[in-house]
Backbone bond lengths (Angstrom), bond angles and torsions (degrees), N, CA, C in turn:
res aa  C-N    CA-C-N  psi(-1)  N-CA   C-N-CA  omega(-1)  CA-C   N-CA-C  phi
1 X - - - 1.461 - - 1.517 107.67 -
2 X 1.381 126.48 117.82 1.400 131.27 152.69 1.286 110.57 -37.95
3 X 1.661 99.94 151.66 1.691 101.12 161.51 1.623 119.67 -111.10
4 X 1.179 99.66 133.39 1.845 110.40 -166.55 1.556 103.53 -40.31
5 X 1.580 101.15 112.33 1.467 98.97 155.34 1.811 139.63 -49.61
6 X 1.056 106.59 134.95 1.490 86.71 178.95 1.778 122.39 -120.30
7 X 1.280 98.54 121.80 1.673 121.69 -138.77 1.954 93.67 -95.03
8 X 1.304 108.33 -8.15 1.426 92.17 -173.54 1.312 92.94 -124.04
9 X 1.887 97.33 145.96 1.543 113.08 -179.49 1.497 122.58 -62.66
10 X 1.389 132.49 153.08 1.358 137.90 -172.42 1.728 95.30 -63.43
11 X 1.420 104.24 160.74 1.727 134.64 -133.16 1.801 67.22 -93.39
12 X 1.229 128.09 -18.71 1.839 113.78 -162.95 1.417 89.79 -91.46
13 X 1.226 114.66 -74.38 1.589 97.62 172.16 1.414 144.13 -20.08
14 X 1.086 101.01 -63.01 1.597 121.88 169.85 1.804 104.09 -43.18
15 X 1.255 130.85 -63.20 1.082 143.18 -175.15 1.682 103.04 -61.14
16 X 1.119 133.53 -45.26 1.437 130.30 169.34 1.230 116.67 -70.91
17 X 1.464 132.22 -28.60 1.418 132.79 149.83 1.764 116.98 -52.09
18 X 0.963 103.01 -64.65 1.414 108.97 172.97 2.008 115.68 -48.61
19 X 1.095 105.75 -59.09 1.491 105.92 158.68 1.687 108.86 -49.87
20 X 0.912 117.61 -75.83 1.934 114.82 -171.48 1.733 86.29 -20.67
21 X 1.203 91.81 -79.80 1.451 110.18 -163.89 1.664 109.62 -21.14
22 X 1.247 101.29 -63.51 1.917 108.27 -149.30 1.900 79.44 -76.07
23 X 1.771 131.05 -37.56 1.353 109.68 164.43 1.360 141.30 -28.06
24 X 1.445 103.63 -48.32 1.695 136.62 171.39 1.518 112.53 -40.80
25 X 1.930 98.38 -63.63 1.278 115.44 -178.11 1.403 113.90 -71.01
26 X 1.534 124.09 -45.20 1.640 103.62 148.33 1.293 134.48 -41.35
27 X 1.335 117.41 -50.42 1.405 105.39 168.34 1.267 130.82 -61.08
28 X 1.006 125.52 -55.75 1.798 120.64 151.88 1.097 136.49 -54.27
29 X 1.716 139.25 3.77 0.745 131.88 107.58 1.896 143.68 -38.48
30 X 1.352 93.40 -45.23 1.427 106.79 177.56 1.793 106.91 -72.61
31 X 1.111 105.22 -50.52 1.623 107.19 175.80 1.635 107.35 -43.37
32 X 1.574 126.95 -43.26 1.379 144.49 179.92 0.936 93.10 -57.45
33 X 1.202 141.75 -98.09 1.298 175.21 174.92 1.901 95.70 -0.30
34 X 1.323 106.75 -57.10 1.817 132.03 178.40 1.375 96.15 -59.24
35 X 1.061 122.63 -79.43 1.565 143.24 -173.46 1.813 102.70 -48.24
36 X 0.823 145.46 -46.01 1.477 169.03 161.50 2.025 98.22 -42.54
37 X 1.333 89.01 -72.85 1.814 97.46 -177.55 2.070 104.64 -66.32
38 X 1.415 111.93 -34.62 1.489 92.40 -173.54 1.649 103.63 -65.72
39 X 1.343 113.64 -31.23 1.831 118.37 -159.44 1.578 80.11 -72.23
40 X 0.916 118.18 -64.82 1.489 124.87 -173.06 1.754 105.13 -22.45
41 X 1.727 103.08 -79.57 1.562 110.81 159.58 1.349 118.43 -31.77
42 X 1.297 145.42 -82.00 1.324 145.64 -175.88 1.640 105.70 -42.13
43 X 1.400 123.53 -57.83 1.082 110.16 -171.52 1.656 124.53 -40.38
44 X 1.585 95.64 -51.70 1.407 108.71 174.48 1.725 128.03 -48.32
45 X 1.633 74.75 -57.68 1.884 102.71 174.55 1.574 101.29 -45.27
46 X 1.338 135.85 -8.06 1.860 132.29 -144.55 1.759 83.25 -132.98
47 X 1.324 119.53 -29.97 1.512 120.35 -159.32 2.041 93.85 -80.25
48 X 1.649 98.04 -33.56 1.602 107.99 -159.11 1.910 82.58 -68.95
49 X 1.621 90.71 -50.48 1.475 72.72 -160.17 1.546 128.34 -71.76
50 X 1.458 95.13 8.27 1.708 86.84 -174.50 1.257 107.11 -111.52
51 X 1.451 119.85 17.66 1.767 140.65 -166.84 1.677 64.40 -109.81
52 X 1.108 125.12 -108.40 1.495 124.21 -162.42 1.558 135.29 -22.57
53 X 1.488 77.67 -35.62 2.094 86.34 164.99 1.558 103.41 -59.66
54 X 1.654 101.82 -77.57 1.976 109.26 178.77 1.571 101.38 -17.33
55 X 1.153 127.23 -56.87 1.114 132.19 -133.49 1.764 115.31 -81.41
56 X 1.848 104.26 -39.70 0.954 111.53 174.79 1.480 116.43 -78.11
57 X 1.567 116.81 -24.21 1.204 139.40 179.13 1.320 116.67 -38.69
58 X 1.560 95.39 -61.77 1.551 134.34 -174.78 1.758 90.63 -55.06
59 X 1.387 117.93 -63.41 1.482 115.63 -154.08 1.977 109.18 -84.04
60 X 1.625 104.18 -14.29 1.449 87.72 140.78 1.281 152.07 -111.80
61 X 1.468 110.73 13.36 1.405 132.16 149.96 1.694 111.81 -42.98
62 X 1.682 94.12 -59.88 1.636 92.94 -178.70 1.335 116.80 -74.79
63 X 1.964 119.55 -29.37 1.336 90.66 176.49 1.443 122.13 -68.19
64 X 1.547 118.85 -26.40 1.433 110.35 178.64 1.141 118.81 -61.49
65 X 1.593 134.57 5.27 1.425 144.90 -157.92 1.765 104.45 -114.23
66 X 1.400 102.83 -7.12 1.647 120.96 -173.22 0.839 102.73 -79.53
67 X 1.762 156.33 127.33 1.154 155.14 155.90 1.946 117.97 -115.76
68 X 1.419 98.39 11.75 1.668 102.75 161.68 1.450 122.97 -113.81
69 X 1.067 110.32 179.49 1.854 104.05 162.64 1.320 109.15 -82.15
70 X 1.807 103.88 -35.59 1.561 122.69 -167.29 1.825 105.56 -76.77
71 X 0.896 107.68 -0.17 2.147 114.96 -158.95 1.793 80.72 -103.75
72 X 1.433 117.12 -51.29 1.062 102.13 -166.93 1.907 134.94 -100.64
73 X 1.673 82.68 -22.27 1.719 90.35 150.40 1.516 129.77 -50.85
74 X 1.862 110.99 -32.46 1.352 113.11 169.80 1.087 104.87 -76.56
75 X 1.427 145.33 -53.84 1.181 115.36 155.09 1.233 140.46 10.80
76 X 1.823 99.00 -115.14 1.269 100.32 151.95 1.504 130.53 1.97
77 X 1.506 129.91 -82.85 0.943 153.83 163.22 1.712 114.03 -21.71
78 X 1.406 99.76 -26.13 1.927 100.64 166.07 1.206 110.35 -118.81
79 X 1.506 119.18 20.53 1.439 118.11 157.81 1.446 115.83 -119.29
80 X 1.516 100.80 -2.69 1.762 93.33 154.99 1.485 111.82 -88.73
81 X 1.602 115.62 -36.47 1.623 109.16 -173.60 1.981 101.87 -54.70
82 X 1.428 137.23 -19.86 1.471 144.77 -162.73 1.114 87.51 -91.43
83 X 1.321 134.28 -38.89 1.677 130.70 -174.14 1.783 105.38 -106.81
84 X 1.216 125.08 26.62 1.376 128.23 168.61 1.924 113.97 -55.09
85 X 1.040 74.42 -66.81 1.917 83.98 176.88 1.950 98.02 -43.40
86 X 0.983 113.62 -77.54 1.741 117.93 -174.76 1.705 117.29 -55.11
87 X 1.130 102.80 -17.73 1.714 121.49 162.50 1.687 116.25 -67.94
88 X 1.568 97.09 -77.85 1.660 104.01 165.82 1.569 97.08 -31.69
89 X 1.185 107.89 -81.12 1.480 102.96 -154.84 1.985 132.21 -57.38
90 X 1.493 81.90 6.54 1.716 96.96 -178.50 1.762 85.05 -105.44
91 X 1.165 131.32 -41.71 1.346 104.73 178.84 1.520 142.74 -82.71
92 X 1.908 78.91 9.94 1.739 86.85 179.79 1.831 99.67 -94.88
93 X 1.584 128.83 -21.14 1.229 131.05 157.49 1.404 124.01 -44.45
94 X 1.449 97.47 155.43 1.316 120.97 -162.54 1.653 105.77 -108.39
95 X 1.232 123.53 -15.93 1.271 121.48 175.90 1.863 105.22 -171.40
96 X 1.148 118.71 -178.64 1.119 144.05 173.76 1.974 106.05 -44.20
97 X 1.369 115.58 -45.72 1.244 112.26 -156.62 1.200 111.99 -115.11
98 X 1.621 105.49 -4.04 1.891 110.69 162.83 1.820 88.92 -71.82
99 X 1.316 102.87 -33.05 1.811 93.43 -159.37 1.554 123.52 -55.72
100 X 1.568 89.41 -30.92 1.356 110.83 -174.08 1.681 110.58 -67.46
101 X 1.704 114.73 -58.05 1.169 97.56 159.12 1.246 156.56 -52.23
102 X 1.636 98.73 -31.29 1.135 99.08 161.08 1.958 137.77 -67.83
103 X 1.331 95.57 -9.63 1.223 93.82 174.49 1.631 142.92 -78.24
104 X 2.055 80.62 -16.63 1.280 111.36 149.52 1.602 123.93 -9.17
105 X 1.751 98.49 -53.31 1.458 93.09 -149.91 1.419 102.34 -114.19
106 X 1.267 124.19 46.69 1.172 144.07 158.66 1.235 121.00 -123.29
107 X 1.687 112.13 159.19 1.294 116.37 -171.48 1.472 134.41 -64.45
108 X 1.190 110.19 173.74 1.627 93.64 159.33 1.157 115.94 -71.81
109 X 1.282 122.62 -33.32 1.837 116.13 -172.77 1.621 107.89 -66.71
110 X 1.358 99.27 -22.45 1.614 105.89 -176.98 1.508 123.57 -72.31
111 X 1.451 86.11 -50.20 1.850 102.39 170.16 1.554 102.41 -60.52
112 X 1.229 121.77 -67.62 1.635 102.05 -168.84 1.423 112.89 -77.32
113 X 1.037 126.95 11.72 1.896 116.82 147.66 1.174 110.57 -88.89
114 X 1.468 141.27 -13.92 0.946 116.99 136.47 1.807 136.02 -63.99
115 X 1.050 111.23 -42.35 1.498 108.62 157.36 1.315 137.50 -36.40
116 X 0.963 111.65 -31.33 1.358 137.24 179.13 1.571 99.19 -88.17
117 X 1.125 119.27 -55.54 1.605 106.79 -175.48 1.337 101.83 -59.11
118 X 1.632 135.92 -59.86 1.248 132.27 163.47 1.537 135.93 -10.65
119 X 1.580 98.42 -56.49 1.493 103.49 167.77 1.806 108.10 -94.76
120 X 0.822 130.97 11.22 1.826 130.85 168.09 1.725 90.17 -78.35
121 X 1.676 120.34 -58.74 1.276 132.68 -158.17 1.425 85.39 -39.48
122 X 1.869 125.14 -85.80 0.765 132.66 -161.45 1.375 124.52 -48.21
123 X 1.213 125.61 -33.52 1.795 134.53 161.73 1.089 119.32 -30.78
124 X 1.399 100.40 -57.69 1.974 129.94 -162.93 1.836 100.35 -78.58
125 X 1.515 100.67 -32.49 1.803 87.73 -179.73 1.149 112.73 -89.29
126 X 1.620 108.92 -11.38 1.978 108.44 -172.08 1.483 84.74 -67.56
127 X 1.641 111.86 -52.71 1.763 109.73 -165.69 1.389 128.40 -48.84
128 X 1.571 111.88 -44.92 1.746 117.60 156.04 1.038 105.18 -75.83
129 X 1.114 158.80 3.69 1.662 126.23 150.47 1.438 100.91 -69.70
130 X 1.469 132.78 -59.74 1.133 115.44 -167.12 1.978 112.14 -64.43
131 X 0.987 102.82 -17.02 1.641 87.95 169.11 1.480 115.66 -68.65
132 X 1.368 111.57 -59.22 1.297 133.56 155.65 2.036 97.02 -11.28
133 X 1.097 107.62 -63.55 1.549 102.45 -168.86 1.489 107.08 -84.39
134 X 1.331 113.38 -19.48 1.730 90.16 -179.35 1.679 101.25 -91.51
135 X 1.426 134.53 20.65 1.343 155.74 -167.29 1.587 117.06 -83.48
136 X 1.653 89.91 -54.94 1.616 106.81 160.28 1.100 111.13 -107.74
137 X 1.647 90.16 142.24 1.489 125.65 166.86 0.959 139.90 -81.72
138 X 1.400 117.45 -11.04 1.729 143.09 -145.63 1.682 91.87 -99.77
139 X 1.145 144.12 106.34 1.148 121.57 163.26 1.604 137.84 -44.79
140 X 1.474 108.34 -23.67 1.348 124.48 -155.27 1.477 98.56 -98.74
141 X 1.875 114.24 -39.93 1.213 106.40 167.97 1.755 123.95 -89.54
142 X 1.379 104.35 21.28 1.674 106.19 -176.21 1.765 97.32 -103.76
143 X 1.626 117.35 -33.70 1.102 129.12 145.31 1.599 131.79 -6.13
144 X 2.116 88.17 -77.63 1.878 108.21 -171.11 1.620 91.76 -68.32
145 X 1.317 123.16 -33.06 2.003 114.84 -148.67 1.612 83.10 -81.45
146 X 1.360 123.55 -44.30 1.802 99.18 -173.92 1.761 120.06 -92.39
147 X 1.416 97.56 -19.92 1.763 82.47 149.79 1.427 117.04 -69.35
148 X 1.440 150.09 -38.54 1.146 126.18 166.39 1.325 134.64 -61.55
149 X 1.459 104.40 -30.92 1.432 94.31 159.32 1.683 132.59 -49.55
150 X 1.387 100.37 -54.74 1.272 124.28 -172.60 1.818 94.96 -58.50
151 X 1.207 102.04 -32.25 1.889 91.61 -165.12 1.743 84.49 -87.06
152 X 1.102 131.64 -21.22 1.517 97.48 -170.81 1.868 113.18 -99.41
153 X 1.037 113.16 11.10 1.438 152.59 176.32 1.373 101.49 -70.62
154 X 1.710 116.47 -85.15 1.367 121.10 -164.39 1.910 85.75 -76.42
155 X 1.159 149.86 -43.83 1.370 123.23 172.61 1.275 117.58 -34.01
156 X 1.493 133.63 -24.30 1.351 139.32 -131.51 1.770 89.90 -139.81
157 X 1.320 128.44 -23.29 1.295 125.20 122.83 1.226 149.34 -40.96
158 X 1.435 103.30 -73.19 1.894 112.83 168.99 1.616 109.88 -58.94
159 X 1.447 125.77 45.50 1.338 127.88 156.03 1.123 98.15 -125.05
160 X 1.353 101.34 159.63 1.964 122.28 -179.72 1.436 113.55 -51.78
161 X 0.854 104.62 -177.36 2.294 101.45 165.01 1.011 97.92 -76.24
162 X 1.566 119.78 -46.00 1.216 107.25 -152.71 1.658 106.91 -86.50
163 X 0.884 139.40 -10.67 1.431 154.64 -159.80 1.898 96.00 -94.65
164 X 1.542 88.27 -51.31 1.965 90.83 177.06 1.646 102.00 -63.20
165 X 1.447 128.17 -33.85 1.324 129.07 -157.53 1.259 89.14 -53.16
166 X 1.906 116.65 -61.62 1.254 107.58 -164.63 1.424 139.26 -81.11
167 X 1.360 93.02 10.97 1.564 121.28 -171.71 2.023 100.64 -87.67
168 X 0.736 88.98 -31.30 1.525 100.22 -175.89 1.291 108.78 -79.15
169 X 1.302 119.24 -51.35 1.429 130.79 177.05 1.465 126.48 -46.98
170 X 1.577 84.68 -44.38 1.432 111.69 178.56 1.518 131.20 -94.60
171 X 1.176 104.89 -15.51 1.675 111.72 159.21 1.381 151.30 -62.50
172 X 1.021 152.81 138.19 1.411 147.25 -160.93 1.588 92.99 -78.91
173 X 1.425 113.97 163.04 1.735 123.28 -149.06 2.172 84.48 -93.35
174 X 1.738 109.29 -12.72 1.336 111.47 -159.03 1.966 86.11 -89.60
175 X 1.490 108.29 -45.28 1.788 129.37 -172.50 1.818 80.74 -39.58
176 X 1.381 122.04 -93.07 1.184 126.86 177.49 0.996 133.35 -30.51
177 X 1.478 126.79 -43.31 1.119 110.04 156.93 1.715 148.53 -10.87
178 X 2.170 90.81 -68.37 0.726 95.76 -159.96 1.537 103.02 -94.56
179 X 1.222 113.69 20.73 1.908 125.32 150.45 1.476 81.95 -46.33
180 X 1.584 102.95 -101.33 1.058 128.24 -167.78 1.586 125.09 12.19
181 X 1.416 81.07 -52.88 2.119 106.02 -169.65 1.657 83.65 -71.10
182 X 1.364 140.75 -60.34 1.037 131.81 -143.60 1.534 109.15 -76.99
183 X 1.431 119.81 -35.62 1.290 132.01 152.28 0.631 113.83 -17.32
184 X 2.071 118.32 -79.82 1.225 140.41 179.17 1.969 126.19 -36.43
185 X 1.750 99.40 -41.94 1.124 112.06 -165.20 1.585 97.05 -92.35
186 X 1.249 131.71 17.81 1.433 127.70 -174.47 1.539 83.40 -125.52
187 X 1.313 140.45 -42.34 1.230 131.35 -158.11 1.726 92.46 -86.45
188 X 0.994 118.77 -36.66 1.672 114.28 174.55 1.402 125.86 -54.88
189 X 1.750 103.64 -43.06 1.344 116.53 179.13 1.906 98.37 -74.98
190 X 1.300 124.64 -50.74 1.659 120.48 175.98 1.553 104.81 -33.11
191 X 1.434 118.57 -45.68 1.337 133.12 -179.25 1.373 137.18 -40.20
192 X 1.361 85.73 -64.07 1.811 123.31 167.67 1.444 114.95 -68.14
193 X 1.006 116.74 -10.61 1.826 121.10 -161.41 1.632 98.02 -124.84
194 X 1.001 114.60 -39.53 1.833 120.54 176.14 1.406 125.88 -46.52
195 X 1.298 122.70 124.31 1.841 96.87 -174.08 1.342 88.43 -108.02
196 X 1.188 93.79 139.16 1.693 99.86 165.46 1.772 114.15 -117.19
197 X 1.009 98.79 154.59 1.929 107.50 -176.04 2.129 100.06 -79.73
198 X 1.206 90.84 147.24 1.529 88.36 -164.97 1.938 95.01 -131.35
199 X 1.320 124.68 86.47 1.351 116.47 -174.42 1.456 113.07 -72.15
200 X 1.112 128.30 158.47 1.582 113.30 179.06 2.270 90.49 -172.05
201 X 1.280 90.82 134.32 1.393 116.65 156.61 1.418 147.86 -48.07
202 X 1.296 139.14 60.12 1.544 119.07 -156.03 1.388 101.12 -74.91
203 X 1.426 95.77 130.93 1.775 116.56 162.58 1.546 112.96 -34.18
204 X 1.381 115.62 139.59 1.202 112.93 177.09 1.749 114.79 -66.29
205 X 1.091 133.73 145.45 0.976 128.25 164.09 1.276 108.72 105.31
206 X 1.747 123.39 -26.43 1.218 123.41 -167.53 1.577 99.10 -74.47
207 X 1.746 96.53 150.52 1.228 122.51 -161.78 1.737 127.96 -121.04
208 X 2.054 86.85 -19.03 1.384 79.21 -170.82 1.302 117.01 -91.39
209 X 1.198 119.94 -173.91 1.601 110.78 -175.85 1.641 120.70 -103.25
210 X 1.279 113.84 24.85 1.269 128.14 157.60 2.063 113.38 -138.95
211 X 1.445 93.13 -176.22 1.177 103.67 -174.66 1.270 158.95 -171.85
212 X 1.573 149.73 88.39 1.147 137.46 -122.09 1.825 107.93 -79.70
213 X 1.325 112.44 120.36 1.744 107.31 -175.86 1.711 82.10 -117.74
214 X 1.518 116.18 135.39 1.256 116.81 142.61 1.113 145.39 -75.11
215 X 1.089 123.48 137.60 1.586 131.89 173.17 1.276 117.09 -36.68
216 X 1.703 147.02 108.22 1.026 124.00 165.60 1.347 121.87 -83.98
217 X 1.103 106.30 163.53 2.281 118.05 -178.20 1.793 83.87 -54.81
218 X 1.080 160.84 -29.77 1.218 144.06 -153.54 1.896 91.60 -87.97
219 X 1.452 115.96 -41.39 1.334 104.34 -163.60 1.858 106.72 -95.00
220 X 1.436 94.60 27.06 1.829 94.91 -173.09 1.492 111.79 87.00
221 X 1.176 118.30 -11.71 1.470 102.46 176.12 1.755 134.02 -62.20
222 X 1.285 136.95 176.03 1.422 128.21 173.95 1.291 94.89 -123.71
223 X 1.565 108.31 -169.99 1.663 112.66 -165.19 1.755 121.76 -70.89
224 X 0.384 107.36 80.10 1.744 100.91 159.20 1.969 77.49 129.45
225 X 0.801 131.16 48.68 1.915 130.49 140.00 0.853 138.09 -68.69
226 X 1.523 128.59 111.10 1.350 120.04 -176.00 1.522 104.69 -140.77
227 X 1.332 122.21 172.63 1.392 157.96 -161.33 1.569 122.85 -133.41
228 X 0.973 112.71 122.68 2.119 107.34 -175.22 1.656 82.13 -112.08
229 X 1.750 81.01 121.77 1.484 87.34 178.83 2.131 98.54 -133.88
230 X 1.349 103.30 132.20 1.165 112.95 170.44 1.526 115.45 -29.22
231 X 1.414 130.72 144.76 1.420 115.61 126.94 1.460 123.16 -129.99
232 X 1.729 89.29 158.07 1.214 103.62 -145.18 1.396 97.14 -84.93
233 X 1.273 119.91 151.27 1.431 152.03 177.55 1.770 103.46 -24.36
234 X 1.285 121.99 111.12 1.730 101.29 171.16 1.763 106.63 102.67
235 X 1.241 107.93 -30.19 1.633 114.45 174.95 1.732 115.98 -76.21
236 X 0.963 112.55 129.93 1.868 122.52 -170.66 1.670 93.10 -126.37
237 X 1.091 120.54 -60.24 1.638 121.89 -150.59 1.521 103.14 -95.93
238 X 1.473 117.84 -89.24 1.387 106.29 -172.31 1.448 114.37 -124.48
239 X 1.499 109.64 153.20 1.635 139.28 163.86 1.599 128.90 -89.59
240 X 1.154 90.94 105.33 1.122 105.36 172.95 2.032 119.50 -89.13
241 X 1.093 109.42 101.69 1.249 113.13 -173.03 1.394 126.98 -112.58
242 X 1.666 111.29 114.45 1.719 110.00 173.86 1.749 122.93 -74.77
243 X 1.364 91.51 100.99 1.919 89.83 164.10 1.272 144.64 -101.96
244 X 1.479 134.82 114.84 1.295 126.54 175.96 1.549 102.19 -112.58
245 X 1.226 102.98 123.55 1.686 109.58 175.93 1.343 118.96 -39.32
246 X 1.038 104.22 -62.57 1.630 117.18 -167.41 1.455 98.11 -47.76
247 X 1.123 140.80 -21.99 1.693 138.53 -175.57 1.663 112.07 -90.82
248 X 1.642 102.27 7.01 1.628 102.17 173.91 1.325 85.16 -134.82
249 X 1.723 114.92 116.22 1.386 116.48 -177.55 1.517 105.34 -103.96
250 X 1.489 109.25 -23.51 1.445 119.90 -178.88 1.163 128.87 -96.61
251 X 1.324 122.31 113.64 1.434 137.21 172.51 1.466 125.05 -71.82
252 X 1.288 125.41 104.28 1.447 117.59 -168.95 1.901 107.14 -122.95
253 X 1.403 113.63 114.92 1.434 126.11 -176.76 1.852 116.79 -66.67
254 X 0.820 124.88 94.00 1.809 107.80 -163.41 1.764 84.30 -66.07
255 X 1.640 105.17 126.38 1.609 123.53 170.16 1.617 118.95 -26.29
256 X 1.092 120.22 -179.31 1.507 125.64 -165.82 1.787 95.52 -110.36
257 X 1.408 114.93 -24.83 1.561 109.31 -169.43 1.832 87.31 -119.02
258 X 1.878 108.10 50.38 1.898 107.92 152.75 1.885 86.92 -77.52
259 X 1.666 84.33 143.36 1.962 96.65 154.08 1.267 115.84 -105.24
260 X 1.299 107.21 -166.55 1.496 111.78 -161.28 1.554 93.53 -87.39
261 X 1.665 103.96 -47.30 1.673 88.76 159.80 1.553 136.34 -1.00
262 X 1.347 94.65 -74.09 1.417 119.14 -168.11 1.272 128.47 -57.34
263 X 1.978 77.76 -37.18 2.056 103.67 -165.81 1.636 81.86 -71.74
264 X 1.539 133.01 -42.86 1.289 114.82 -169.59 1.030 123.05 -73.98
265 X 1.131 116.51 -33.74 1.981 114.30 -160.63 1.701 99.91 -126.70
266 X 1.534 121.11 8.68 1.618 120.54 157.66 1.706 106.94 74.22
267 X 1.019 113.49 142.71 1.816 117.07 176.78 1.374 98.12 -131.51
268 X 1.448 84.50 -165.55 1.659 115.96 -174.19 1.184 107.32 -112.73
269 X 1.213 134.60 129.23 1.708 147.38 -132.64 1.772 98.78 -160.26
270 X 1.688 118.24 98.60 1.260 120.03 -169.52 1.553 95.93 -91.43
271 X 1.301 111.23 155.48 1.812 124.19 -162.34 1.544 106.46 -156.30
272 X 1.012 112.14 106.47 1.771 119.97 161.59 1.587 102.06 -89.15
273 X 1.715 93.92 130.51 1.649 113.27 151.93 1.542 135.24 -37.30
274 X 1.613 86.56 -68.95 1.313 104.95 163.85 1.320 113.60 -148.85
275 X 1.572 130.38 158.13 1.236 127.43 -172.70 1.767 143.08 -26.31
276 X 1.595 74.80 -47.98 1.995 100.52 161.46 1.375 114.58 -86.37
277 X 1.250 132.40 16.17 1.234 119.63 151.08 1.324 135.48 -110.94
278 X 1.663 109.36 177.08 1.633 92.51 -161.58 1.526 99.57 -88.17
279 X 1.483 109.38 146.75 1.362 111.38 161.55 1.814 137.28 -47.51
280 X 1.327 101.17 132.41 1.678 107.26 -158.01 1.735 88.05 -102.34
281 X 1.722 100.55 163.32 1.549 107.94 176.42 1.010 99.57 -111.65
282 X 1.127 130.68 115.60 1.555 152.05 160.40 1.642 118.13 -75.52
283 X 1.546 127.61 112.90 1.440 128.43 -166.50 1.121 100.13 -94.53
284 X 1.474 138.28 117.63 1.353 131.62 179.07 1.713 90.96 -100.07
285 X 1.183 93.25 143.34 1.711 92.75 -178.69 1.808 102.34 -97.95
286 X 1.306 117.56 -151.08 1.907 113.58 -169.50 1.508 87.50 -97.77
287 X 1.355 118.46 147.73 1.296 143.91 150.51 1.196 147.78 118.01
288 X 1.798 89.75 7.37 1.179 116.03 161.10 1.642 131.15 -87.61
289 X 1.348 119.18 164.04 1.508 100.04 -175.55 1.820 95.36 -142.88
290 X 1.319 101.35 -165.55 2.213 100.56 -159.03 2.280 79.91 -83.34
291 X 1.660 75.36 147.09 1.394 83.20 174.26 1.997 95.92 118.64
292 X 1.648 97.93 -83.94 1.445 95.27 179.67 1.636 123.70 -27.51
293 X 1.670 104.54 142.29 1.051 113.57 -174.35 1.556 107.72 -111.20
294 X 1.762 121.05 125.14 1.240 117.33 175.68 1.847 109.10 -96.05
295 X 1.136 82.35 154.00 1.846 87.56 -171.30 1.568 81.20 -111.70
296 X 1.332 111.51 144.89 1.714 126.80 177.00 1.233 134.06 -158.88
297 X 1.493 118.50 97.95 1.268 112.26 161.05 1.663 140.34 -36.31
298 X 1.250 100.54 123.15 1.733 107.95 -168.51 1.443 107.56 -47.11
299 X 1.383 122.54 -53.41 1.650 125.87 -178.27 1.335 107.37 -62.45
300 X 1.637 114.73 -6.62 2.262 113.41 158.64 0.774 96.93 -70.26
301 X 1.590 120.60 -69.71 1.412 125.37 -169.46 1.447 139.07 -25.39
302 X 1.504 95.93 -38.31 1.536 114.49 -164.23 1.744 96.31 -83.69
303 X 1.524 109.75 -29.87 1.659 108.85 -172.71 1.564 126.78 -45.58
C-alpha cells in the first residue's frame, strides 16, 4: 500500500496567500475609493468654475450695457454691499498682508465677489476716463490730464509687487482711480499706434476702384467701421490691409437721408476738419448706408 500523497500546501502558507490577497483587495478598494473622491472633487471644482464664469459673464454683459458714470457707480455700489463682509474686514487691517490672511477665512463665493468687484472697479474707470477725454476740448489741456495720468501710473508701476500690494491697500478708491486712467490711457495709445493686418474679400463682380472694408473687433474697430481703401491695379480676390488707428484721425457719419441710390453706386460726401477749414470731397464708394462710420485720413480727404 502507498502512502497518501499530500497535495495541499501547509496551513502557514495558505494563510499568507490569503492575507496577500485580501491586502490587494484593500488596496484596490482604497485606490477606488481615491479615484471615486478626486472625480467627485473635479466635478465640483468644474461646477464652481463654470457658476463663476456665468457669473462674471453676466456682470460684463451689464457693464457694457452702462452708458453713465451714475448707471454704473450704482452698480458698483451693489457689488460692494456683496463684498461688505471682505470690505469691513480690510478696513479693520493694518496692511496688505493681515488682509491677505484674513481673507483666509472666507468663502469661495466670498472671495470671488470680491474679485469681481476688483475687476468691475477697473471697467468702470477705463469707461470714465474715456468720457473724461471726450469732455475736453482744449487740446493742450486733454494733452496735461493724460500725461498725468500716464505719469502717475508708471510711478505706480516702477514699484515692486510687493510695494504695489501695499500701495493698493492703502490708497483712496479716488488715488486708484486715477492709476486706472493712466493704464487706460497707455492701453489706448498701444491701440492707436499698433498696425494690425486687416484681410478682406472683394465681392465678385466688383468693379470699382476703391472700397469700403470694415474694421474688425480684432483690429480695434467698433460696429459699423470702415475704411475706403484703394485697389490696387491687377487685384480681383483679396486685400490685404495695414491698419494703425492713429493714421485715421477723421470720423465721418454717412447722413441719415443716404438713398439706396447712393448705397449702390457711392457719392461724393463733403467733410470739414475743422470749422475754419475748407470743405474736402470725400468719395464714398457702393455699400455703405446712413449710420456707417468712415474713418479717414486727412491726405484722402484733401484728394
Amino acid at each position: 500500500i502507498f502512502p497518501l500523497l499530500h497535495v495541499t500546501p501547509p496551513m502557514s502558507e495558505a494563510v499568507d496567500a490569503f492575507d496577500g490577497l485580501e491586502r490587494e483587495i484593500i488596496d484596490l478598494e482604497l485606490e477606488e475609493k481615491k479615484a471615486k473622491q478626486a472625480r467627485e472633487e473635479e466635478e465640483k471644482r468644474q461646477k464652481v468654475a463654470q457658476a463663476q464664469k456665468a457669473k462674471f459673464l453676466r456682470m460684463h454683459r451689464k457693464l457694457a450695457k452702462l452708458k453713465t458714470n451714475e448707471a454704473r457707480c450704482e452698480f458698483i455700489a451693489g457689488l460692494e454691499n456683496e463684498s461688505k463682509k471682505i470690505l469691513d474686514a480690510k478696513a479693520e487691517c493694518k496692511n496688505h498682508k493681515e488682509f491677505i490672511k484674513r481673507m483666509e477665512s472666507f468663502s469661495v463665493d466670498e472671495k470671488f465677489n470680491y474679485q469681481l468687484l476688483v475687476i468691475a472697479y477697473n471697467a468702470v474707470d477705463k469707461a470714465e476716463y474715456k468720457e473724461k477725454l471726450q469732455r475736453i476740448t482744449d487740446t493742450k489741456k486733454k494733452a496735461d490730464f493724460v500725461q498725468d495720468c500716464i505719469t502717475t501710473f508708471k510711478e505706480y508701476q516702477g514699484l515692486s509687487k510687493e510695494e504695489q500690494a501695499e500701495k493698493s491697500f492703502s490708497f483712496t478708491r479716488d488715488k486708484m482711480k486715477k492709476i486706472a486712467f493712466g493704464n487706460a490711457a497707455i492701453q489706448e495709445h498701444n491701440k492707436a499706434t499698433k498696425t494690425f493686418k486687416i484681410m478682406f474679400k472683394i465681392p465678385e463682380g466688383y468693379r470699382e476702384s476703391s472700397i469700403a472694408v470694415p474694421v474688425p473687433p480684432s483690429a480695434g474697430g467698433r460696429p459699423r467701421e470702415f475704411v475706403i481703401v484703394q485697389i490696387p491695379p491687377g487685384v480681383k480676390d483679396n486685400l490685404q490691409i495695414p491698419f494703425v488707428r492713429n493714421q485715421y484721425p477723421v470720423r465721418v457719419t454717412i447722413p441719415q437721408n443716404w438713398t439706396k441710390k447712393q448705397k449702390d453706386n457711392g457719392d461724393i460726401i463733403g467733410i470739414r476738419i475743422r470749422p475754419d477749414t475748407p470743405t474736402l470731397r470725400l468719395k464714398v464708394p457702393p455699400g455703405l448706408t446712413s449710420g456707417d462710420v468712415v474713418l479717414v485720413k486727412v491726405a484722402y480727404g484733401n484728394r
